[in-house]
C-alpha positions as CSV (number, residue, x, y, z in Angstrom):
1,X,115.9,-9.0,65.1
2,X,117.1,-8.0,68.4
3,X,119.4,-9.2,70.5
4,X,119.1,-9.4,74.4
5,X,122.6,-8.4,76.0
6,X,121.4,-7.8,80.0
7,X,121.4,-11.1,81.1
8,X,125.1,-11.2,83.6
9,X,126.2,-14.3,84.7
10,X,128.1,-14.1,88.5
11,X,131.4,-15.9,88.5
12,X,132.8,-16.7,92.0
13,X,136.2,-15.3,92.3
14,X,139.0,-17.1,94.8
15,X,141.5,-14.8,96.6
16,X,145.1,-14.2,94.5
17,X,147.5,-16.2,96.7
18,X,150.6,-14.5,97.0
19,X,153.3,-17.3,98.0
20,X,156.1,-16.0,100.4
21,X,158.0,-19.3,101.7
22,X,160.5,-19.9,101.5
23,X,162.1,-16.8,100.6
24,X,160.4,-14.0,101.9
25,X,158.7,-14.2,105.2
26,X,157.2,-11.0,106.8
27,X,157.4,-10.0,110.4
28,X,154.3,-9.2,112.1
29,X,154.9,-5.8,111.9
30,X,156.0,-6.0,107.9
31,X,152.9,-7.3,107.6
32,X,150.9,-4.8,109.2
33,X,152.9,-2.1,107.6
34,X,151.6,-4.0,104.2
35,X,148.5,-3.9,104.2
36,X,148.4,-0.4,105.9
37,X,150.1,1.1,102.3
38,X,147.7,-1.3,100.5
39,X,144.4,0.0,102.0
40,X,142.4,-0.5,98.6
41,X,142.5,-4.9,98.9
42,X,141.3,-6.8,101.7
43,X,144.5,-8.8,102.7
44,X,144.6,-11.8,104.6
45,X,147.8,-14.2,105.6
46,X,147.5,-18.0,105.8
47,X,149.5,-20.3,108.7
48,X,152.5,-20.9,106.5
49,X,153.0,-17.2,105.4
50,X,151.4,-17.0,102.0
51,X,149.3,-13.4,101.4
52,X,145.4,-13.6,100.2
53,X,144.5,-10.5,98.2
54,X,141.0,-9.7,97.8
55,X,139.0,-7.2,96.0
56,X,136.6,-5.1,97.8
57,X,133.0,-6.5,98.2
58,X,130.7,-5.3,96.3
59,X,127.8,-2.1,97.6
60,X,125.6,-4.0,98.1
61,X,127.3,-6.8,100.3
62,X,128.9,-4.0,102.2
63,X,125.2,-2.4,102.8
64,X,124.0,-5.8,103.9
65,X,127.2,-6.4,105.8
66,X,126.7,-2.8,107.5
67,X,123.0,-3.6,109.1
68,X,124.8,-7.1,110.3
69,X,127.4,-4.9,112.0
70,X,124.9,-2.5,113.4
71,X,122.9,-5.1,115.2
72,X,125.8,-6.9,116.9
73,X,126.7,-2.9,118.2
74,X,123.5,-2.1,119.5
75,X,123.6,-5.3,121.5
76,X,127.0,-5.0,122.2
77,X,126.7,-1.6,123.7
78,X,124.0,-2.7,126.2
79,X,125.1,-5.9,127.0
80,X,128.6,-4.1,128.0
81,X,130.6,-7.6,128.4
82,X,132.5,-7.4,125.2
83,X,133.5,-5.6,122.4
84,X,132.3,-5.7,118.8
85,X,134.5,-5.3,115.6
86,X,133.5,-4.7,112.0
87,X,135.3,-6.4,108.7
88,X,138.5,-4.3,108.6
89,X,140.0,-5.6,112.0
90,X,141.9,-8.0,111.5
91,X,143.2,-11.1,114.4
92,X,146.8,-12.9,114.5
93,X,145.5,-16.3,115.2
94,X,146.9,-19.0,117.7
95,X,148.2,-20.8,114.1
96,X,149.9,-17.9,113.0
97,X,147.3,-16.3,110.1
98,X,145.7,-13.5,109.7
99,X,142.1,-13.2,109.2
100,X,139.4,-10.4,109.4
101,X,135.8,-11.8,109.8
102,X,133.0,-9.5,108.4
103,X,132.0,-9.3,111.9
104,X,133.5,-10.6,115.5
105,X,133.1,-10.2,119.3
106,X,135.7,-10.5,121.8
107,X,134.9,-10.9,125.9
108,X,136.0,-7.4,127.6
109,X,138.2,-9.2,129.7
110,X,140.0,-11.4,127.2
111,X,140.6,-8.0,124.7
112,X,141.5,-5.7,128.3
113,X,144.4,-8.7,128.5
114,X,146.0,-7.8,125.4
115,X,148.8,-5.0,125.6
116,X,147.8,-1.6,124.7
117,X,151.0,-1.6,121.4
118,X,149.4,-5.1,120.2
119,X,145.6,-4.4,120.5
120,X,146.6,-1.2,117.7
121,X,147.6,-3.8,115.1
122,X,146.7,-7.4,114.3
123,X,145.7,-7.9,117.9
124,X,147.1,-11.8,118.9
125,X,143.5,-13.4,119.6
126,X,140.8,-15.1,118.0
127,X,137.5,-13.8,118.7
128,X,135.0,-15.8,120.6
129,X,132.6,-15.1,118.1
130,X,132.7,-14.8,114.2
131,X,130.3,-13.7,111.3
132,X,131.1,-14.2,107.6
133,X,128.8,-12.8,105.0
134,X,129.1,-14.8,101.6
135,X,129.1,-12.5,98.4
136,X,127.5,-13.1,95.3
137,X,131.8,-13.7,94.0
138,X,132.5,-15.6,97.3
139,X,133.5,-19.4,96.8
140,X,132.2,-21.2,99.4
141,X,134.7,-23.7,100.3
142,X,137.0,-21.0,100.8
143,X,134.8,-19.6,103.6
144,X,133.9,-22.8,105.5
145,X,137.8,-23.8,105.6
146,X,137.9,-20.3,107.3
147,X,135.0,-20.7,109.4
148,X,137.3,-24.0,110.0
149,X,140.1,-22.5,111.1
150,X,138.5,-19.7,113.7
151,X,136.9,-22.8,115.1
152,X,140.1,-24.8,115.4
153,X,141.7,-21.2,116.9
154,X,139.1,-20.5,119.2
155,X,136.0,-19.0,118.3
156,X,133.1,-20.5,120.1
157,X,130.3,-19.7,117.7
158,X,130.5,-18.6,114.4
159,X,127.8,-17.9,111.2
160,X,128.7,-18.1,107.3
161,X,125.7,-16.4,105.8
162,X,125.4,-17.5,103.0
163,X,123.0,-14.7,100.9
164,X,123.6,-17.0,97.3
165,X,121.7,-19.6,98.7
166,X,119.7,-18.1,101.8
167,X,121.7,-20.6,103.9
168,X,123.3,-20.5,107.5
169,X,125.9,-22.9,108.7
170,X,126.9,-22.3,112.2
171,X,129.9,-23.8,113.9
172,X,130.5,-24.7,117.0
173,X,134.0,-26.8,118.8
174,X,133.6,-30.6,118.8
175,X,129.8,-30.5,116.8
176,X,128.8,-30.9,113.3
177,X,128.1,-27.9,111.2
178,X,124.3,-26.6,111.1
179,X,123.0,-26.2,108.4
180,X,119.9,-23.5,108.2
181,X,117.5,-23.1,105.2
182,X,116.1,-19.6,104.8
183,X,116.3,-18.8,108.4
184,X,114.6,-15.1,109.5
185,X,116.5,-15.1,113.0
186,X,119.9,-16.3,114.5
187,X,120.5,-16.1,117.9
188,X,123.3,-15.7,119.9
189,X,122.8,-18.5,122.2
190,X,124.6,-18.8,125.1
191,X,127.7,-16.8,124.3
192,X,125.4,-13.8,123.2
193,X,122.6,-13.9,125.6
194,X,120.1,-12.0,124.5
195,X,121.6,-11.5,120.5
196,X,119.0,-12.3,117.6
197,X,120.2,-11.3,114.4
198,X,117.6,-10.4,112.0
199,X,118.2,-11.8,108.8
200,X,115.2,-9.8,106.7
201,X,117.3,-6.9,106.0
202,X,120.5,-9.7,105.1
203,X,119.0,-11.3,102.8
């Protein structure tokens, strides 16, 4: 008799939450400094303080997450009214945390505003428009209370792909979330004119 050992079940995985208050708080720069010696985790910091340390995503999230990034530059480039950042930027929101969405776009004019010192670290802005890409170890009500949050800070339009369940939910202020089943195309609406994201090579 044989035994088949292949089958791998995927476990979601939430962030370690490193609690700080009310002992230890870190300066902006601290903070910066942190996660600039700590280059292997994706680190993230909450409103009250409190670190979220993540593991890397895995190859082929980040190859997924890499066409997403390359389609919001090529649009970005020519549209020319904004600029585009991939998932290792990270944003010191309105509320005080620090987030870095898999993908983001900032107006020129808003990102021009921000002092030359602050724009080389956690730049003080939330992006106008956001793009988280769920993993297959993602928990997903970790990433719409992020999604949430930009919203709440800010960002004017924002996507959770969700690749686990070939769902979209798209946030906008003051409107319920939308949910999308399977969609092949996103676009950019009035924010992005002109921006259709191609979900075939995504999914």
């Amino acid at each position: 008799m044989t035994t088949n050992l292949s089958t791998s079940v995927t476990t979601e995985i939430l962030p370690m939450v490193l609690q700080m208050r009310p002992n230890v708080m870190m300066t902006d720069d601290q903070f910066f400094d942190f996660c600039q010696l700590n280059r292997d985790y994706r680190i993230e910091r909450n409103a009250v303080g409190d670190l979220l340390i993540m593991s890397p995503t895995g190859s082929e999230t980040d190859e997924r997450n890499f066409d997403l990034i390359g389609q919001l530059w090529i649009w970005t480039k020519k549209d020319g009214t904004g600029v585009g950042f991939g998932s290792s930027g990270g944003f010191t929101l309105p509320n005080g945390a620090v987030r870095s969405p898999d993908a983001a776009w900032i107006k020129r004019t808003n990102w021009e505003a921000i002092p030359a010192e602050q724009r080389k670290k956690f730049a003080p802005i939330c992006p106008e428009f956001v793009i988280e890409l769920r993993s297959e170890t993602d928990n997903l009500k970790t990433l719409q209370e992020k999604m949430e949050e930009y919203i709440n800070n800010g960002t004017q339009l924002g996507w959770l792909i969700d690749r686990k369940q070939r769902k979209v939910f798209i946030y906008r202020p003051h409107t319920a979330v939308e949910e999308l089943n399977n969609p092949q195309t996103l676009s950019g609406e009035d924010l992005l004119p002109g921006f259709v994201l191609d979900l075939s090579q995504v999914w």
